[in-house]
FILOBA-419862 format. One record per residue (C-alpha): residue in one letter; x, y, z. Coordinates in steps of 0.5 Angstrom, whole numbers, plus 2048, in hexadecimal, padded with zeros to 3 digits. Layout:
BEGIN
AXYZ;...
END
This chain:
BEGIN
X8888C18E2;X8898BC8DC;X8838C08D8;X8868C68D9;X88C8C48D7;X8898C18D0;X8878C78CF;X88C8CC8CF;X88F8C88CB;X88B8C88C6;X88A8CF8C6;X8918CF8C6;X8928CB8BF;X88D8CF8BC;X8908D78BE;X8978D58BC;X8978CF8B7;X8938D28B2;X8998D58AD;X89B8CD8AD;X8998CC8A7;X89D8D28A3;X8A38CD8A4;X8A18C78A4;X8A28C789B;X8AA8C989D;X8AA8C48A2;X8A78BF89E;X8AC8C0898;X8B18C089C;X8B08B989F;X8AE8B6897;X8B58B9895;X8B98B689A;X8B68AF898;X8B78B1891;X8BF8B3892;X8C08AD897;X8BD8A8892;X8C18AB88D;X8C88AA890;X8CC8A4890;X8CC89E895;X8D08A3899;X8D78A1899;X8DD8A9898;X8DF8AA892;X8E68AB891;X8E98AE897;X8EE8B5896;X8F18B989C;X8F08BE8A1;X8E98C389F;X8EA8BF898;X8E58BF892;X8E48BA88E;X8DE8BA888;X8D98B4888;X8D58B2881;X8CF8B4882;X8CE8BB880;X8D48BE883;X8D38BC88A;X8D88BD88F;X8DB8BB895;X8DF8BE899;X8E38BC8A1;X8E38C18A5;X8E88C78A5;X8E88C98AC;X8E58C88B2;X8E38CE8B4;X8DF8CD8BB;X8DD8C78C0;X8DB8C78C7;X8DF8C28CA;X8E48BD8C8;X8E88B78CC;X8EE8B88C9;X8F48BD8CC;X8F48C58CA;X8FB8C38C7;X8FB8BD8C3;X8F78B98BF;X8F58B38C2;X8ED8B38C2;X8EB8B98C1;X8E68BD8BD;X8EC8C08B8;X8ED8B98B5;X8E68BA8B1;X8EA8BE8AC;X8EC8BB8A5;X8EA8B48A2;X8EA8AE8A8;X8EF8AB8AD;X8EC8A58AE;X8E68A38AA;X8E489E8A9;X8E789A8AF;X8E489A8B5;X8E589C8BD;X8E98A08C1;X8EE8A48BD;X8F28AB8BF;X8F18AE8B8;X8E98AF8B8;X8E58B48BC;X8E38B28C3;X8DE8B68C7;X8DF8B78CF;X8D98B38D2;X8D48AD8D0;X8CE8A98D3;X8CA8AC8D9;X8CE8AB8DE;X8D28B28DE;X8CC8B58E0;X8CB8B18E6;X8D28B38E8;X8D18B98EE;X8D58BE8EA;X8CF8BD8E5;X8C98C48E5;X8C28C48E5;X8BE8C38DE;X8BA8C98DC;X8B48C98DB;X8B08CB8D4;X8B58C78D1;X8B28C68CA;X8B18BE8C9;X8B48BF8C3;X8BB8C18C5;X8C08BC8C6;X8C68BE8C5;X8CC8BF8CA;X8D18BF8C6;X8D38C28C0;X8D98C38BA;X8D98C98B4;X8DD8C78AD;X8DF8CC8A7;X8DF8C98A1;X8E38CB89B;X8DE8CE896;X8D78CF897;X8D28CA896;X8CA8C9895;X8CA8C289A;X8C78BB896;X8CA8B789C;X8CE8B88A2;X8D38B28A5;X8D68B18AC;X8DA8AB8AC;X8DA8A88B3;X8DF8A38B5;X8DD8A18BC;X8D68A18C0;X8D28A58BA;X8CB8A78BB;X8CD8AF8C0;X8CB8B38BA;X8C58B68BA;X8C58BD8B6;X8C88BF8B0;X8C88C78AE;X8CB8CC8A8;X8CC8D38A9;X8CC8D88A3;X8D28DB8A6;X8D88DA8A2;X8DD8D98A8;X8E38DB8A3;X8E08E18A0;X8E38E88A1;X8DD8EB8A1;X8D78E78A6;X8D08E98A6;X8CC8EC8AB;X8C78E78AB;X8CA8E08AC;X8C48DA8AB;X8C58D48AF;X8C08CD8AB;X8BF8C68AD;X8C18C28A7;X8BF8BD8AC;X8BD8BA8B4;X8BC8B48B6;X8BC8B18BE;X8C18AE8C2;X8C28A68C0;X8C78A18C1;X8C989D8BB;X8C98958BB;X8D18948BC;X8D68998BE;X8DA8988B7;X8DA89D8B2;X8D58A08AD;X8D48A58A8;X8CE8A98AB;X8CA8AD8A5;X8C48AF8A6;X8BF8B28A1;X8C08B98A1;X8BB8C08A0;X8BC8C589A;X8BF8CC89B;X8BF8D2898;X8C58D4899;X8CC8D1898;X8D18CF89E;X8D78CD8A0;X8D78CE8A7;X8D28C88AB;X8D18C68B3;X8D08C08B5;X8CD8C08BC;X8CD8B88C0;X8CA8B48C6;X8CE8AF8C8;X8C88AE8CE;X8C78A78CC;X8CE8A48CA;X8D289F8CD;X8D88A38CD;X8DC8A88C9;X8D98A98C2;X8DE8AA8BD;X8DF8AF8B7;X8E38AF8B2;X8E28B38AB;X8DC8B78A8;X8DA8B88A2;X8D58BC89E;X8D38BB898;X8CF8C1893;X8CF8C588D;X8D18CB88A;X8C98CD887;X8C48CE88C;X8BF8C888B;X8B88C9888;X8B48C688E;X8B98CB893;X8B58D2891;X8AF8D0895;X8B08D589B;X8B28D08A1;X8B18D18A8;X8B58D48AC;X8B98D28B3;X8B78D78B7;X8B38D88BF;X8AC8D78BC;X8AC8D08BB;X8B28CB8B9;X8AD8C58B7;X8A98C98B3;X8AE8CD8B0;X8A88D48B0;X8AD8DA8AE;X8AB8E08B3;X8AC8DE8BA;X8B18E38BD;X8AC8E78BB;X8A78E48BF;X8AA8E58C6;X8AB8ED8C3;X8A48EE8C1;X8A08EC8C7;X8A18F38CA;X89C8F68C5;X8968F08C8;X8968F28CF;X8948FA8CD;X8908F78C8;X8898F88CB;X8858F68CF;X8858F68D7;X88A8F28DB;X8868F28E1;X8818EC8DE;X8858E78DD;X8848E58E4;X87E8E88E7;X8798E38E3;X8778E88DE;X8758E88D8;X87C8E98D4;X87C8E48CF;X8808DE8D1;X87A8DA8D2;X87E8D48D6;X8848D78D9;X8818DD8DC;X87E8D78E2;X8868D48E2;X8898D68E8;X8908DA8E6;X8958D58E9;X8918CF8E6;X8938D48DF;X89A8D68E1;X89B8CD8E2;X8988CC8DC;X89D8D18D7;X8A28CF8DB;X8A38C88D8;X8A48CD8D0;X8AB8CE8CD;X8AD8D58CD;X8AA8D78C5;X8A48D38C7;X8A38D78CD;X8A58DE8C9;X8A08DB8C3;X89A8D98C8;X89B8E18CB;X8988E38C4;X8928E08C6;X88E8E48CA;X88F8E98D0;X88D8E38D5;X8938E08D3;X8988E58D1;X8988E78D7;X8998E08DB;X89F8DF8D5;X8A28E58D7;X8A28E48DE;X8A98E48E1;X8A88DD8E5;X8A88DA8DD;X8AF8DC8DD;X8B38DA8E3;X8B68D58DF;X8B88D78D9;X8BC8D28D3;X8BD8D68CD;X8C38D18CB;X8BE8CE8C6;X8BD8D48C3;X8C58D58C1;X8C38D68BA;X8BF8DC8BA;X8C08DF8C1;X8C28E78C0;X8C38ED8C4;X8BB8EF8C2;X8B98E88C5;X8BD8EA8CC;X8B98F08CC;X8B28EE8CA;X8B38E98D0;X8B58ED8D5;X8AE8F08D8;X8AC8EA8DA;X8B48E78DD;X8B48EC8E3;X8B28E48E8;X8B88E18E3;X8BC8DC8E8;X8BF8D78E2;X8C18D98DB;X8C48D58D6;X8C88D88D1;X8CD8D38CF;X8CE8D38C6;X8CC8DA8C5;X8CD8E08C2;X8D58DC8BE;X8D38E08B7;X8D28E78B9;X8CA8E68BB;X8CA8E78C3;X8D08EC8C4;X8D38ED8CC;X8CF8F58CC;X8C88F18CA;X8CA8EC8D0;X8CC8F18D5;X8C78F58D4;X8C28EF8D5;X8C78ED8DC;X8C58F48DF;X8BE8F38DF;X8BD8EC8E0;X8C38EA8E4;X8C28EC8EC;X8BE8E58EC;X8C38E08E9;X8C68DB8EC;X8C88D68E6;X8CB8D88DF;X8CD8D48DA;X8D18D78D5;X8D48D18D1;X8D88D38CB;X8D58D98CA;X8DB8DD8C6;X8D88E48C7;X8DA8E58CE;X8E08E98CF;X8E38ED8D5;X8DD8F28D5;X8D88EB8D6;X8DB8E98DC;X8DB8F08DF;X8D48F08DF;X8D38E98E1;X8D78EB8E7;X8D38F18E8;X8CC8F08E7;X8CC8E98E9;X8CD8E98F0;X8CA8E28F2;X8CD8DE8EE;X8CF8D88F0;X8D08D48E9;X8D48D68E3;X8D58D28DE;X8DA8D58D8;X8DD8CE8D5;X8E28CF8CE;X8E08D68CE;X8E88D58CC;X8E88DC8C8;X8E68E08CF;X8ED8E48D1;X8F08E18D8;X8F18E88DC;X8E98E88DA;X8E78E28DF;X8EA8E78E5;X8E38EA8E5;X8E18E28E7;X8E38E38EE;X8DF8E98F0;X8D98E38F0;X8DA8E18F7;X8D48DD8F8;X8D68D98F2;X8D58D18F3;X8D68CE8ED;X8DB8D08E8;X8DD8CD8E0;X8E38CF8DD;X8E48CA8D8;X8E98CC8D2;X8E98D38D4;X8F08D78D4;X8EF8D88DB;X8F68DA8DF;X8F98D88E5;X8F88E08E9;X8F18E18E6;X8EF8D98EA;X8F28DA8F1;X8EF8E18F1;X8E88DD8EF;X8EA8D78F4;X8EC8DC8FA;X8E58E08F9;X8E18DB8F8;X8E28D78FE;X8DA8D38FC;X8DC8CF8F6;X8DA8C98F6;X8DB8C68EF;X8E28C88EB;X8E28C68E4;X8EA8C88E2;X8E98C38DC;X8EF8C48D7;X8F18CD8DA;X8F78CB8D6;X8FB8D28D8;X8FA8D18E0;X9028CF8E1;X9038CC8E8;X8FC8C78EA;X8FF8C68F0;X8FE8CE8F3;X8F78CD8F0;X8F68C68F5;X8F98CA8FB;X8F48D08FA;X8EF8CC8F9;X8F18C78FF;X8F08CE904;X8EB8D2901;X8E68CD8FE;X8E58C8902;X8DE8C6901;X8E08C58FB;X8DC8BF8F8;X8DE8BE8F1;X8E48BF8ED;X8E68BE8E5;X8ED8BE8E4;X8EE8BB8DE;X8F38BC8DA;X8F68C08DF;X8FE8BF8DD;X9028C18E3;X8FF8BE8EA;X9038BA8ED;X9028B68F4;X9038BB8F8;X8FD8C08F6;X8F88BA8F5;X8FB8B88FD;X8F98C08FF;X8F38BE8FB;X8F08B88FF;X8F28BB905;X8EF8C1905;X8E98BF900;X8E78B9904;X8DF8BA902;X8E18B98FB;X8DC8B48F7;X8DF8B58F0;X8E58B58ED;X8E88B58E6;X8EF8B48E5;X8EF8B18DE;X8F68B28DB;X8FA8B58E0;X9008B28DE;X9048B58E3;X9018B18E8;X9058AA8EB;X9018A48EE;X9088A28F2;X9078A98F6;X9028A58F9;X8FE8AD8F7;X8F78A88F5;X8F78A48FA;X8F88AA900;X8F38AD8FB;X8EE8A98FC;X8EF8A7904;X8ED8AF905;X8E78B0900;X8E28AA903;X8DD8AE8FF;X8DE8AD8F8;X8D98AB8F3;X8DE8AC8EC;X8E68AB8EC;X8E98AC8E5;X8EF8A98E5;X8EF8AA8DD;X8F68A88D9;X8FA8A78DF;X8FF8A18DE;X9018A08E4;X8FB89F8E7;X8FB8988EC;X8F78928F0;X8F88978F6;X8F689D8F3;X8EE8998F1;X8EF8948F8;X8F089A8FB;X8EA89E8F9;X8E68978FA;X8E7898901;X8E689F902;X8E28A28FD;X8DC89E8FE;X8D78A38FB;X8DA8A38F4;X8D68A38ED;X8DA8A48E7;X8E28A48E7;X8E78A38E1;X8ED8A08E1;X8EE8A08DA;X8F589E8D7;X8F989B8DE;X8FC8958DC;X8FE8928E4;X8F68918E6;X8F588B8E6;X8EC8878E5;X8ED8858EC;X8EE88C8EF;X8E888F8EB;X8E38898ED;X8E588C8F4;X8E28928F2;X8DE8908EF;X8DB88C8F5;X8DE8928FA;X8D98978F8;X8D28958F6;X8D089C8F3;X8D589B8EE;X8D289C8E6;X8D889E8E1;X8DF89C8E1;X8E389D8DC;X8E98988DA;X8EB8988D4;X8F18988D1;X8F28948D7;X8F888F8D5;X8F688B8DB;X8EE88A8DB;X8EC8878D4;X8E58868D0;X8E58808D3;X8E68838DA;X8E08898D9;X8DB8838D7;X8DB87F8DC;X8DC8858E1;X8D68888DD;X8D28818DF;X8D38828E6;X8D288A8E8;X8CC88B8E1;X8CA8928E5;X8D18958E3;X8D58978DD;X8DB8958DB;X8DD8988D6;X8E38958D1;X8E48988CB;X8E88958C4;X8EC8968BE;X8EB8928B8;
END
């Protein structure tokens, strides 16, 4: 099988990389301009700092540099909905805190860090064909004041650097009155996940390509896989010139769903144009009858050997390798390749056009993600629904994170033409109307549902948990309009009892009655996430009822809740023995005793977070750190 396997992909490097050449001369001088601008800048210091959106101008040739403006989009955040504490709005303006370094409320925080959210059970299955050149998930788009030909682009990180992994500039002017119709995204400059030497503060300046248009709008995507703890960000700045570059006016390549490493500008036409290779000559009968059709080789493969083999190619890869010949423009459009379907990579050029190119070879579809597309008018809700009523009897699970072209329409469709759906994922798509999310409850089947930063309504949820009695996991994070959590608790409690995990966070108004209701009727709970539910009190002894009901839980986030106590966490030593991460972030009444209970009580533990824990000092985590290595204790600073 190895020789085989050799072989196609020769032939597959031959038939599809052979245009490398006419993009290797841009690229190349792309990569010699950003070393000669990075050798030309300074030793990296900011200038003098101005405020909000402000312009300041450099002495070396008119450049500019610019804060941002205005923060115009982001996929999660830390922080609350109604204030400003660690949330992505603190990117506008000059920095808050920079140079200093820790764990400040005035810089931009993402939801998540580390690898172990995804080991939570509210986590979904990866997706296959995910390009292994995507990194991203998370990210943030700024405007800035006046547009600009980039020379540098800083991010001023001030705690745990290291997440961010793409930068890119638009050639959409955010505030122009008249927007183009064709709205181009490229990559000034990508890199992998790392994790810098110290959690303290740097400016992260890499060197970036030239383009050949201004900007003023940029996306900063990030990975905070690898991270100890939260990364922090507290400014951008963007550094350019009025007058296109020289070296700028060579053709650059273009983000599209051909290729996002070798930039080749022609792929969304690679999916379209394999209609015309099948009907291109020949007889589609030889290819495998052993006769003689020209494919040498291949003609001797068996068809599933094939079928395993292209299974292993990204999405454009496949798209191209069905160019090749009629042998394998047919094995590359076999609805079998596109069960799973993950087009979130390709954000940046996903159209109605691409939607319906897919749609023949979409009718075995299961999975689809679509999350990040469609935000600047590409992939429009009638491209969308249109594609749902073809390819969507068959899906169970569909991500559609951040995706702001949705609307009532959108979702009416998805209820109609997706009767086996089991999962749905619509978080901070927060410009959706709340009386649409009623359609939500004609999806009886559903078993995973995401609701984070949306406008979702009190009405249109207990619609959704009274006919969809399945739910298995509930992400209600931060639904700032639902007024009384504790109806939700009650209806959860008698229509959802095999619930498994439940997101909380930031919900205002649970009290100890709903969260009693909770645990009584949702005893087979394995998460919970109650970080910042200020309403809840330590001495209603509602944490220690909670866990005495829910044995079963693996993640309890107790987040910011002062007035958590040593027998709230010795309580959850004796009868939480199956507990993985738990945050208690912020008490002051736990004591190093009561957490080396824990520590001691439940052997599969792996994170724990203390910090800001008046009682439970450095000197404290190290020691403890000695004694259990195979869990994290994390304890963030302020300096």
């Amino acid at each position: 099988m190895f020789p085989m396997l050799t072989l196609l992909s020769m032939f597959y490097y031959i038939c599809l990389r052979r245009r490398c050449r006419s993009g290797s001369r841009s690229e190349s001088l792309g990569s010699r301009r950003a070393v000669e601008l990075a050798g030309q800048r300074s030793s990296g210091t900011l200038g003098v700092l101005g405020g909000s959106g402000s312009i300041n101008t450099g002495s070396s040739g008119g450049e500019l540099e610019q804060y941002a403006k205005e923060v115009l989009d982001f996929s999660s955040h830390y922080g609350s909905e109604n204030s400003m504490s660690y949330t992505m709005w603190n990117l506008a303006g000059a920095p808050n805190v920079y140079p200093s370094s820790g764990d400040f409320t005035q810089t931009a925080v993402f939801r998540t860090y580390g690898h172990w959210w995804q080991q939570c059970p509210s986590a979904p299955a990866p997706y296959r064909r995910t390009p292994s050149s995507f990194h991203s998930t998370d990210f943030l788009e700024l405007a800035f004041e006046e547009p600009v030909y980039p020379t540098a682009v800083e991010v001023l990180e001030t705690y745990h650097p290291g997440a961010v992994v793409q930068i890119l500039a638009c050639s959409l002017n955010p505030f122009t009155q008249n927007p183009p119709t064709d709205v181009r995204w490229e990559v000034l400059w990508s890199g992998e996940p790392t994790k810098a030497p110290t959690p303290t503060s740097r400016q992260f300046s890499p060197g970036v390509r030239p383009l050949s248009f201004p900007t003023n709008l940029l996306r900063v995507e990030v990975n905070s896989g690898l991270l100890d703890y939260y990364t922090e960000l507290d400014a951008v700045v963007l550094r350019g010139v009025r007058e296109r570059p020289m070296l700028a006016l060579y053709k650059m390549p273009l983000i599209d769903m051909s290729d996002l490493s070798d930039g080749e500008d022609d792929t969304l036409a690679a999916i379209g144009s394999q209609r015309n290779v099948a009907g291109a000559g020949g007889d589609d009968g030889k290819q495998h009858g052993g006769g003689s059709s020209g494919n040498g080789y291949f003609d001797k493969l068996p068809y599933e050997l094939i079928q395993l083999i292209v299974s292993h190619l990204s999405l454009p890869d496949l798209c191209r390798l069905g160019q090749s010949c009629k042998l394998l423009q047919q094995h590359c459009c076999d609805p079998l390749q596109y069960q799973q379907l993950s087009l979130q990579p390709y954000w940046a050029t996903l159209t109605d056009a691409s939607l319906g190119h897919l749609q023949p070879r979409c009718a075995l579809l299961q999975r689809l993600n679509a999350s990040w597309t469609g935000n600047r008018g590409a992939l429009t809700s009638n491209g969308f629904c249109s594609f749902l009523k073809v390819c969507g009897a068959g899906l169970v699970s569909l991500e559609l994170s951040c995706c702001h072209f949705l609307c009532e329409a959108s979702l009416e469709a998805i209820a109609l033409t997706c009767p086996a759906l089991q999962e749905l994922n619509l978080a901070s798509c927060d410009r959706l109307q709340p009386h649409a999310f009623s359609h939500v409850s004609k999806l009886t089947g559903l078993k995973r549902l995401v609701l984070y930063r949306t406008k979702v309504e009190q009405t249109a949820l207990l619609s959704i948990l009274t006919f969809c009695p399945e739910l298995q996991h509930l992400n209600l994070g931060s639904c700032v309009r639902i007024q009384d959590y504790d109806v939700i608790a009650s209806m959860l409690a008698v229509r959802c009892r095999g619930l498994l995990s439940l997101d909380l966070w930031r919900c205002p108004s649970l009290t100890e009655r709903g969260l009693g209701e909770l645990a009584l009727g949702c005893g087979r709970l394995e998460e919970l996430d109650l970080g910042w539910c200020s309403t809840l009190q330590s001495s209603s002894g509602c944490f220690q009822t909670l866990v005495r009901r829910l044995p079963r839980l693996r993640k309890l986030f107790l987040t910011a809740n002062r007035s958590v106590c040593d027998q709230d966490v010795e309580e959850m030593a004796n009868c939480c023995p199956k507990l993985q991460h738990v945050d208690i972030l912020g008490t002051r009444m736990v004591s190093p005793a009561s957490l080396k209970k824990l520590l001691q009580s439940c052997p599969d533990l792996k994170l724990v977070d203390v910090s800001f824990c008046s009682q439970i000092d450095t000197r404290v985590v190290q020691e403890l750190s000695s004694v259990f290595p195979n869990v994290a204790i994390k304890k963030s600073f302020t300096q």
